[in-house]
C-alpha angles and dihedrals in degrees: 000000000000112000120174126240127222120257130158143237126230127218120172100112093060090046089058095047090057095053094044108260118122110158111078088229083075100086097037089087098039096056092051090055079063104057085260108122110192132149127238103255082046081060101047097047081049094048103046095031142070101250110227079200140019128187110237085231095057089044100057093045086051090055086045096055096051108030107237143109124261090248089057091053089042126044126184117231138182111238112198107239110238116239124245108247109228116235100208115081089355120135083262097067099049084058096049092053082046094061106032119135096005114125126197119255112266110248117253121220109216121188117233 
């Protein structure tokens, strides 16, 4: 049985593209307006990649900045579990007998 687990969408690259900012350094003052101190290398990580973890403060100035909900920066998705390969009578194991006990052929040094 294959079930999908949840996962989640960011956006909060798109959301900055429709209100007009499009450097990453944009919001670095404007957090800061909001109590939320981050450098600029904090904001571009949180910018081009899927945050594991967000501060609810940052959250909410984020929100604020840009003028949307939580639900509109991030979108839950279902992410298709992968399936465990099983080792016994898979394509692995017809290429292992193949080889076995076969060795590689030492390397010969040649002068020149």
């Amino acid at each position: 049985m294959v079930t999908s687990k949840l996962g989640y969408r960011w956006n909060l690259r798109l959301l900055m593209a429709k209100a007009g900012m499009y450097a990453t350094s944009d919001l670095v003052p404007l957090l800061a307006e909001r109590g939320v101190a981050l450098s600029a290398t904090q904001v571009y990580r949180l910018v081009t990649h899927d945050p594991e973890r967000l501060n609810l403060n940052t959250l909410m100035a984020l929100c604020d900045i840009l003028g949307c909900t939580p639900n509109d920066l991030i979108e839950p998705v279902a992410v298709p579990a992968s399936r465990k390969k099983v080792a016994a009578g898979g394509e692995g194991q017809a290429a292992t007998v193949a080889l076995k006990g076969r060795r590689p052929r030492p390397a010969e040094i040649t002068k020149q």
